[in-house]
C-alpha positions as CSV (number, residue, x, y, z in Angstrom):
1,X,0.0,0.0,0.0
2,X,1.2,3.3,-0.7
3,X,3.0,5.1,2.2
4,X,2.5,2.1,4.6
5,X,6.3,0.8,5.6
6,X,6.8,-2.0,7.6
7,X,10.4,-2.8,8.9
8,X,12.6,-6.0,8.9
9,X,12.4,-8.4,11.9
10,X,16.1,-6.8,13.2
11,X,15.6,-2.9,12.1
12,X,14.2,-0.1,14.1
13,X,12.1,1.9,11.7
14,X,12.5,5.6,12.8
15,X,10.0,8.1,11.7
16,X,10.8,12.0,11.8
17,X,9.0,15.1,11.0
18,X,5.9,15.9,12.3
19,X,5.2,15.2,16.2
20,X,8.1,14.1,18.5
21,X,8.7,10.6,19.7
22,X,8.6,9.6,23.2
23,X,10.6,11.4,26.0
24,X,11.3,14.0,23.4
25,X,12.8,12.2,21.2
26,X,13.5,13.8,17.5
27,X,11.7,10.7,16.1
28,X,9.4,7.6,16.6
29,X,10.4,4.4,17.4
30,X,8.8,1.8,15.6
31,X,9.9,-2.2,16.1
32,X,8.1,-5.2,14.7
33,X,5.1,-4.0,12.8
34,X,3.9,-1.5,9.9
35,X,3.4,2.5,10.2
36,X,1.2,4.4,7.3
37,X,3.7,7.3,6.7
38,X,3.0,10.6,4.6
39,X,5.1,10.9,1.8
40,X,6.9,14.3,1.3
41,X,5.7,15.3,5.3
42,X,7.2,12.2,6.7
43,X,10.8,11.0,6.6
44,X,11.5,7.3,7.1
45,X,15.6,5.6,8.3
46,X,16.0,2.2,9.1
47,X,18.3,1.2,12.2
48,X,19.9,-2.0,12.3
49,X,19.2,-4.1,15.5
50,X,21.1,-7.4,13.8
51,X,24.5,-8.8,15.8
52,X,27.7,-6.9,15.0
53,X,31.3,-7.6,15.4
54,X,34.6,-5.5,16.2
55,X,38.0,-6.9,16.9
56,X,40.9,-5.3,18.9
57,X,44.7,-5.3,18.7
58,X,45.6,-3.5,21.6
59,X,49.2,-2.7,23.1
60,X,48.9,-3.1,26.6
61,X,51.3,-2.7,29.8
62,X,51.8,-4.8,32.4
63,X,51.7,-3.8,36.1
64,X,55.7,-5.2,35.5
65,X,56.1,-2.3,32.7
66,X,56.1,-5.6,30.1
67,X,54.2,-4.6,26.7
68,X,52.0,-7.4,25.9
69,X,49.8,-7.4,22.4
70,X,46.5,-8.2,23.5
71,X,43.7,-9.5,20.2
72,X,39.9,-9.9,21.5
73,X,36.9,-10.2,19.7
74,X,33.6,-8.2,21.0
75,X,29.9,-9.6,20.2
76,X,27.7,-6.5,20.8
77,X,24.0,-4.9,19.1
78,X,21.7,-1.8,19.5
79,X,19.2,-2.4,22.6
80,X,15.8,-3.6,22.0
81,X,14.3,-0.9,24.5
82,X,13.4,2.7,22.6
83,X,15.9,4.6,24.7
84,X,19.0,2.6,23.4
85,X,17.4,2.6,19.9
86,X,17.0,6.3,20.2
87,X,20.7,6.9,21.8
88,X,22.1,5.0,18.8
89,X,19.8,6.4,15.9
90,X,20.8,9.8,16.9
91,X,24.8,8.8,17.0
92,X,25.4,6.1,14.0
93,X,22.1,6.2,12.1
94,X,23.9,8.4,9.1
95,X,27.0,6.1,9.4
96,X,26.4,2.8,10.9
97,X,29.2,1.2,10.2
98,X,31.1,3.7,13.0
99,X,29.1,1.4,15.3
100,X,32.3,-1.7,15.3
101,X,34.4,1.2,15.2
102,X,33.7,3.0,18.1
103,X,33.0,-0.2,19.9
104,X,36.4,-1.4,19.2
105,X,38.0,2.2,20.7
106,X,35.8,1.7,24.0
107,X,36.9,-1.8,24.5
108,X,40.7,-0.8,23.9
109,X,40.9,1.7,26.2
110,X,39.0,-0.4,28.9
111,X,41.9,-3.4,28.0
112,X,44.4,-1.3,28.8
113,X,43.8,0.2,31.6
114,X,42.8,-2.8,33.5
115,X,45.8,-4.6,31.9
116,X,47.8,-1.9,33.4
117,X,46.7,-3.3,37.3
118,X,47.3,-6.7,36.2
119,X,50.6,-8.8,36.2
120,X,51.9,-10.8,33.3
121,X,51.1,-14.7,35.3
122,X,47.5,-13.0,36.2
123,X,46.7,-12.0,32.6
124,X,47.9,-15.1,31.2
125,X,46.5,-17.9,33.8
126,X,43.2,-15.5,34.5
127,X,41.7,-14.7,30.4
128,X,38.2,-14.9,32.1
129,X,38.9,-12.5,34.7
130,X,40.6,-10.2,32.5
131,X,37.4,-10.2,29.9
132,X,34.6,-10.4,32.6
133,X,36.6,-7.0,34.2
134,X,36.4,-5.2,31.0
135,X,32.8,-6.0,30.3
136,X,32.2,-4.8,33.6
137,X,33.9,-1.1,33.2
138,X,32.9,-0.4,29.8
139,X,28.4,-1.9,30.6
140,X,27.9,2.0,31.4
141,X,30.1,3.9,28.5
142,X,28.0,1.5,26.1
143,X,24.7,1.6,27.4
144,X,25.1,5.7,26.8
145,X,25.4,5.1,22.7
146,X,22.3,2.9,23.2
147,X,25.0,-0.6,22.9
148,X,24.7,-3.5,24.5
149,X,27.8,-6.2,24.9
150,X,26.7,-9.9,24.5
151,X,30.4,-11.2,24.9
152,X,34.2,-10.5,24.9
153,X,36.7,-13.2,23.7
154,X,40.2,-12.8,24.5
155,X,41.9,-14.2,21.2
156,X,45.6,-14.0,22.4
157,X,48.4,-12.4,24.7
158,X,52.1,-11.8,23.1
159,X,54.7,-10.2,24.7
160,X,56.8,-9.8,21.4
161,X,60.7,-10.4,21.7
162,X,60.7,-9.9,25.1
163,X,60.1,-14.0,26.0
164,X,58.7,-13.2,29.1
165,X,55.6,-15.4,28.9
166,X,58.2,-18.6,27.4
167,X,60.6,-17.8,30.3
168,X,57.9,-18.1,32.8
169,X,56.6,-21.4,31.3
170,X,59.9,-22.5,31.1
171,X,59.8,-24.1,34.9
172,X,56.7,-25.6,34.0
173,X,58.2,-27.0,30.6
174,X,61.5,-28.6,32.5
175,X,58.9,-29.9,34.7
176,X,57.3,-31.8,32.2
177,X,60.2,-32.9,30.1
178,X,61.7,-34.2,33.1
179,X,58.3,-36.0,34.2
180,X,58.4,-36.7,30.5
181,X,62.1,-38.3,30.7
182,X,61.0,-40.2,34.3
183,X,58.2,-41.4,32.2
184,X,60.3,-42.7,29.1
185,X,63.1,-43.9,31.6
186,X,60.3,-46.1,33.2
187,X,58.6,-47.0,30.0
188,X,62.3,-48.1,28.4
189,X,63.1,-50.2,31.6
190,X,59.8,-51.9,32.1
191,X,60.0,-52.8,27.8
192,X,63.8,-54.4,28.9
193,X,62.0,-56.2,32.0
194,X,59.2,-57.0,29.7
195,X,61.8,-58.4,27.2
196,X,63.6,-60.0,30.1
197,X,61.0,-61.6,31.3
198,X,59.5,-62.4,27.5
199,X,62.9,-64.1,26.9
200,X,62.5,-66.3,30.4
201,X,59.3,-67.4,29.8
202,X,60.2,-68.6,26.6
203,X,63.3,-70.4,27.8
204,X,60.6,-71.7,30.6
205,X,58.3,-72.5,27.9
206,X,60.8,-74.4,25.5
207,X,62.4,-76.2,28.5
208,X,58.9,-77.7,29.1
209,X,58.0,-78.4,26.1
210,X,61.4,-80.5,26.0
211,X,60.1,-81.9,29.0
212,X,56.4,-83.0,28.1
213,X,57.9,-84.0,24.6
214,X,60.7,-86.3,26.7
215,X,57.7,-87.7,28.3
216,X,55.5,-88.1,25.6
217,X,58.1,-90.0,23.6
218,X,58.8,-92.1,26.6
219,X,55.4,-93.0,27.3
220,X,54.8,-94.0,23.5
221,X,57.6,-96.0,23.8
222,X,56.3,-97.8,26.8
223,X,52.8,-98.2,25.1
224,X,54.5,-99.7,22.3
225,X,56.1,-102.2,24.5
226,X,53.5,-102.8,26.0
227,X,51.3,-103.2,22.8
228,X,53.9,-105.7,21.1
229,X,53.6,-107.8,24.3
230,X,50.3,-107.7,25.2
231,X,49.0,-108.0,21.5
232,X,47.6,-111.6,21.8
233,X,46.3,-111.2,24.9
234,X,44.3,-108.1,23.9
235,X,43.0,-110.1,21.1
236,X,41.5,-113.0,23.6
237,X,40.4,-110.7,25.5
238,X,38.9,-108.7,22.6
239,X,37.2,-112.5,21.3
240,X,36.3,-112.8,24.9
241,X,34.2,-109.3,24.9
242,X,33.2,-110.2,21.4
243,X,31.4,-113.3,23.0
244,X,30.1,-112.7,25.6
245,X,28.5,-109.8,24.0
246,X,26.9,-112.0,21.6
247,X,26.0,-114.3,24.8
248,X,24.2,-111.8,26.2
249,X,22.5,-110.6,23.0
250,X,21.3,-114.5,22.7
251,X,20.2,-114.6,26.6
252,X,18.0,-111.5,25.4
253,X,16.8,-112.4,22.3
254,X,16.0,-115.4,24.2
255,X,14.1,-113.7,26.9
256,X,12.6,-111.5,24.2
257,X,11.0,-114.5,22.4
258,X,10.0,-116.2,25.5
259,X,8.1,-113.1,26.6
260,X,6.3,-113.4,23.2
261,X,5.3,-116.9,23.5
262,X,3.6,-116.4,26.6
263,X,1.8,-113.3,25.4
264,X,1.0,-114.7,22.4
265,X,0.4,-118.5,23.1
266,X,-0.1,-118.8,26.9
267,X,-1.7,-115.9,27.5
268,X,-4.5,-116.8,25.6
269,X,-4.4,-120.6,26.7
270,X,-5.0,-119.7,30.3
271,X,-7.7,-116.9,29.3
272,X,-9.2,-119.5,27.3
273,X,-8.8,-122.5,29.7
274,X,-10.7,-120.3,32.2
275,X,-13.5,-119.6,30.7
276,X,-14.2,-122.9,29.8
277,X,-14.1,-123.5,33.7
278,X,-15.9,-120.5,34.2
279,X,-18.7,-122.0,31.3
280,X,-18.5,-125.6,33.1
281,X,-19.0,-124.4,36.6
282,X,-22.0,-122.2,35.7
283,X,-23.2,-125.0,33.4
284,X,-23.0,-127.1,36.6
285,X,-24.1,-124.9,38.7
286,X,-27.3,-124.6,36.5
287,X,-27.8,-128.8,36.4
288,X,-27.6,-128.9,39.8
289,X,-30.4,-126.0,40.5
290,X,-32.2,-127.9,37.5
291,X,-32.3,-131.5,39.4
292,X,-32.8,-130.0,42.8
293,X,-36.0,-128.3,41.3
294,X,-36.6,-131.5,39.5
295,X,-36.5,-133.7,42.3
296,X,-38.3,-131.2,44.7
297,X,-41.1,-131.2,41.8
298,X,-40.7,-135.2,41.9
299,X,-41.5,-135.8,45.4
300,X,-44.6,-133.2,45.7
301,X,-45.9,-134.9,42.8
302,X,-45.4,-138.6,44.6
303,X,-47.0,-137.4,47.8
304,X,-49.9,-136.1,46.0
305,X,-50.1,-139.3,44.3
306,X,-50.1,-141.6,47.5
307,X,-52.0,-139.4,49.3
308,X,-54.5,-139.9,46.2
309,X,-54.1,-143.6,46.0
310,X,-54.5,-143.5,50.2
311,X,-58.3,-144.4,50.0
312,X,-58.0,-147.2,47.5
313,X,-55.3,-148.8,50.1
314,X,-58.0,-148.4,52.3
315,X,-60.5,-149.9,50.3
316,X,-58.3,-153.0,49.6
317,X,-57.5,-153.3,52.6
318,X,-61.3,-153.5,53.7
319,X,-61.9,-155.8,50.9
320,X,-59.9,-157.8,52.5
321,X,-61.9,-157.9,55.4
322,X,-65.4,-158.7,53.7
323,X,-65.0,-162.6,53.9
324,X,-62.7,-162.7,57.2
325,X,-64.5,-164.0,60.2
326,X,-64.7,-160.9,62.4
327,X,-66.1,-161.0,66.1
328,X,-66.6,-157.6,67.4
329,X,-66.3,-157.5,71.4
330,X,-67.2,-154.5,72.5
331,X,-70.6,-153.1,70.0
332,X,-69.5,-149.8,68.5
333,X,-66.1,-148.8,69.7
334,X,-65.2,-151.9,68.2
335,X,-66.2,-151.4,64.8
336,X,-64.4,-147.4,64.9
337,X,-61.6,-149.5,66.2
338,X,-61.6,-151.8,63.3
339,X,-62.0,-148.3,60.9
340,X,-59.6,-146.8,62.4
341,X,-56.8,-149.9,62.0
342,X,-57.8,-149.7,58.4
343,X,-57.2,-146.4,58.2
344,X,-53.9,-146.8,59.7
345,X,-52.6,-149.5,57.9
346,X,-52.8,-147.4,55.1
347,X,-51.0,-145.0,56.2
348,X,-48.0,-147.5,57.5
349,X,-47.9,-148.6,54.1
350,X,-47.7,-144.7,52.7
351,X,-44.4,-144.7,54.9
352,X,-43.4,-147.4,53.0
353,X,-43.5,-146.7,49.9
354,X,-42.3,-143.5,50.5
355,X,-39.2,-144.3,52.3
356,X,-38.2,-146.9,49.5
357,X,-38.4,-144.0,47.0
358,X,-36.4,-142.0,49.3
359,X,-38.9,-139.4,50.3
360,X,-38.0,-137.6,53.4
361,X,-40.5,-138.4,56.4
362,X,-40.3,-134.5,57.3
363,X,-41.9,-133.7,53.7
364,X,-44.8,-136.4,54.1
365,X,-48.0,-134.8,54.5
366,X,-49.8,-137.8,55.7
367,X,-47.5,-138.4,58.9
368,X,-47.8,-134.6,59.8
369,X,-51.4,-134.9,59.4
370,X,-52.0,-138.5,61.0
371,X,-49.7,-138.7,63.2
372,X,-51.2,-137.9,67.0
373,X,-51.2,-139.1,70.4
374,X,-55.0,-141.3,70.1
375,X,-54.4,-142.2,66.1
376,X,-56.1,-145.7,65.3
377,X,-52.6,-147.1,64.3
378,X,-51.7,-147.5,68.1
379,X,-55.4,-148.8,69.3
380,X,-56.1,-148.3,73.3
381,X,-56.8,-150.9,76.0
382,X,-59.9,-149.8,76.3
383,X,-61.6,-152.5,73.1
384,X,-59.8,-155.9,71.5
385,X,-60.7,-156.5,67.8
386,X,-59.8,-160.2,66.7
387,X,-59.7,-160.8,63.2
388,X,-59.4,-164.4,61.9
């Protein structure tokens, strides 16, 4: 846009003509953003607020009265504040460039005067305190032209011709060469002790090796001996391994074919063996519960048929009676009497029968039922029944 101006990101953009800047200042200030200025009633310079660099070569003396040639390199910039930006637009903004060059005049001055309080060992052995002191005297005298120091690097210190500074090393130097000479003295003997004791080991080493190589040949020797002597009886004994070896691989194989036979052959012939037993012992088993039903079914089907029969004993036996020649004593106890002996025979010849066909007398019905104290079979005193 026409008349706007911004500046650059490390310039001070300094505007003059028409109202005064701040604190009376011949111009405004402006630092990191755009101004609309009127062309032909405005004037517009550009400060530089970027890093700058000046280097001195100063020619200083020594509290001793010893010239030394002092080179340091100062770091320094225009402030960021107005006030510094002002102090320096008003000194270097027509000739910047005067900025390193008065900077470099300050700083010389400052070196030697403190250089003058300072002795040659101090300068030398204390570059920090040297720099830190010269920062220190010339923060004001800068701050006036609106500068600001960011560092001071002393480069070097010569004292020309005069040797002073090699002179006072020079202690320090026969110091170290002689430490350095201790050191190679010591480094030389312990390489001949090394060597020394590099050349006895190997005289230790090749007089054992002679050694264990004496031995080894000796004990060969004897092994050879003892191989030519005891070659046949290594070889029995070898045949002698060799057999029994095979021995025991028979005895195994042995053992091995054995445990086959019985898992293949007598295994099964015991397993088989006993369940035939097992079938013939049930099979017995079963025959014998068979006959004992059959013979318990036998003999209830006998004592029914006796007991059946029982009153066509009684009738023969009362047939036999029809052309006997009875006399009956006492009237009508004589006749029951005569019924009742009937009856009884009959029964006497049940027991018979039964006891020839080997019927128990505890399973007989008709002795459990006839069988009591005034039974007809055992006729009383009291009546006599005669039969002819």
């Amino acid at each position: 846009m026409f008349g706007y101006r911004v500046p650059a990101p490390d310039q001070a953009m300094l505007i003059s003509g028409g109202r005064r800047g701040q604190g009376g200042a011949p111009f405004r200030v402006v630092t990191g953003h755009g101004k609309f200025v009127l062309p032909v009633f405005r004037k517009v310079r550009f400060l530089t607020l970027a890093m700058c660099e000046a280097e001195v070569a100063e020619t200083c003396v020594t509290r001793q009265g010893i010239s030394l040639t002092v080179r340091a390199v100062i770091a320094f910039k225009v402030g960021n504040d107005t006030e510094s930006v002002v102090n320096a637009g008003q000194r270097f903004l027509s000739d910047q460039d005067q900025m390193s060059v008065l900077t470099g005049r300050i700083f010389a001055g400052h070196l030697r005067s403190i250089i003058g309080s300072m002795t040659v060992e101090e300068i030398v052995t204390e570059r920090q305190k040297l720099a830190t002191e010269v920062l220190e005297t010339s923060k004001t005298e800068m701050a006036k032209i609106g500068l600001i120091v960011d560092s001071l690097q002393i480069q070097s210190i010569d004292d020309g011709d005069t040797g002073y500074i090699e002179a006072m090393s020079a202690p320090h130097k026969a110091a170290i060469q002689r430490q350095a000479q201790i050191a190679q003295a010591q480094a030389t003997q312990a390489a001949v002790e090394a060597q020394q004791e590099a050349a006895r080991n190997q005289a230790e080493y090749s007089r054992q090796t002679a050694v264990v190589q004496a031995e080894y040949s000796a004990e060969v020797d004897r092994a050879q001996a003892r191989a030519a002597q005891a070659g046949p009886l290594a070889q029995a004994h070898a045949q002698q391994e060799v057999l029994a070896a095979q021995t025991e691989l028979a005895e195994r194989r042995a053992q091995l074919r054995q445990q086959e036979l019985v898992a293949e052959v007598v295994k099964p012939a015991e397993a088989e063996a006993e369940r035939i037993k097992l079938l013939a012992t049930a099979e017995a088993q079963r025959m014998k519960i068979q006959a004992e039903a059959a013979a318990s079914y036998d003999r209830v089907a006998l004592d029914r048929m006796l007991i059946d029969q029982l009153p066509q004993i009684v009738k023969e036996a009362s047939a036999g009676l029809s052309n006997a020649n009875v006399n009956v004593l006492n009237g009508t106890d004589g006749l029951g009497e005569i019924a009742a002996g009937l009856v009884g025979q009959g029964l006497t010849i049940l027991d018979s029968v039964r006891r020839n066909l080997g019927t128990p007398d505890n399973q007989s019905p008709a002795k459990s039922s006839t069988s009591t104290p005034n039974s007809p079979a055992n006729p009383t005193p009291s009546g006599r029944v005669e039969i002819e």
